[in-house]
N, C-alpha and C positions, 0 to 999 in steps of 0.2 A: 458300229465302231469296231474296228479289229484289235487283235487280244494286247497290242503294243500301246494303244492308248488308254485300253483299261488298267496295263500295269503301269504306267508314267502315273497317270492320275490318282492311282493307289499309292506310290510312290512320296509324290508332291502332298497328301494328303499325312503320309507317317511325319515326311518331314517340317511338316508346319504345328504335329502335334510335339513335337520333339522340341522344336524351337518357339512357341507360342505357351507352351505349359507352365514353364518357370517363370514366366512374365505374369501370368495369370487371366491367359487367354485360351486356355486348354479346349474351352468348350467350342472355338468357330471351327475346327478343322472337325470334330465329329458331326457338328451341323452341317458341313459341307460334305463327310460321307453319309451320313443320315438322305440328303437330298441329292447326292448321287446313285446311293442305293433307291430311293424313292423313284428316280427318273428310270433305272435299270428297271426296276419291279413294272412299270408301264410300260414300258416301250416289251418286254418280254408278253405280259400280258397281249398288248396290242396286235402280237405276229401270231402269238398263241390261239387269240381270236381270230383270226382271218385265214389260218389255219384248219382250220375247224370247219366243216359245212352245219352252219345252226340251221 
């Protein structure tokens, strides 16, 4: 992904905790950087390995 969809996605992610917290919904938007982060850390991993002569 290139650095403009990581920051939209960063972006849409502040503003959903922003507008979701006072409702008392604070916690799906860090579940959905939780499993963005989650998806980042594999796919890094994954080029990391292939990278690598094991």
């Amino acid at each position: 992904m290139k650095l403009h969809h990581h920051v939209l996605i960063i972006i849409v992610i502040i503003i959903l905790i922003f507008s979701l917290y006072g409702v008392g919904y604070g916690a799906v938007p860090f579940l959905l950087a939780a499993l963005y982060l989650g998806f980042l850390s594999v796919k890094e991993f994954q080029r990391f390995k292939k990278s690598r002569r094991w």
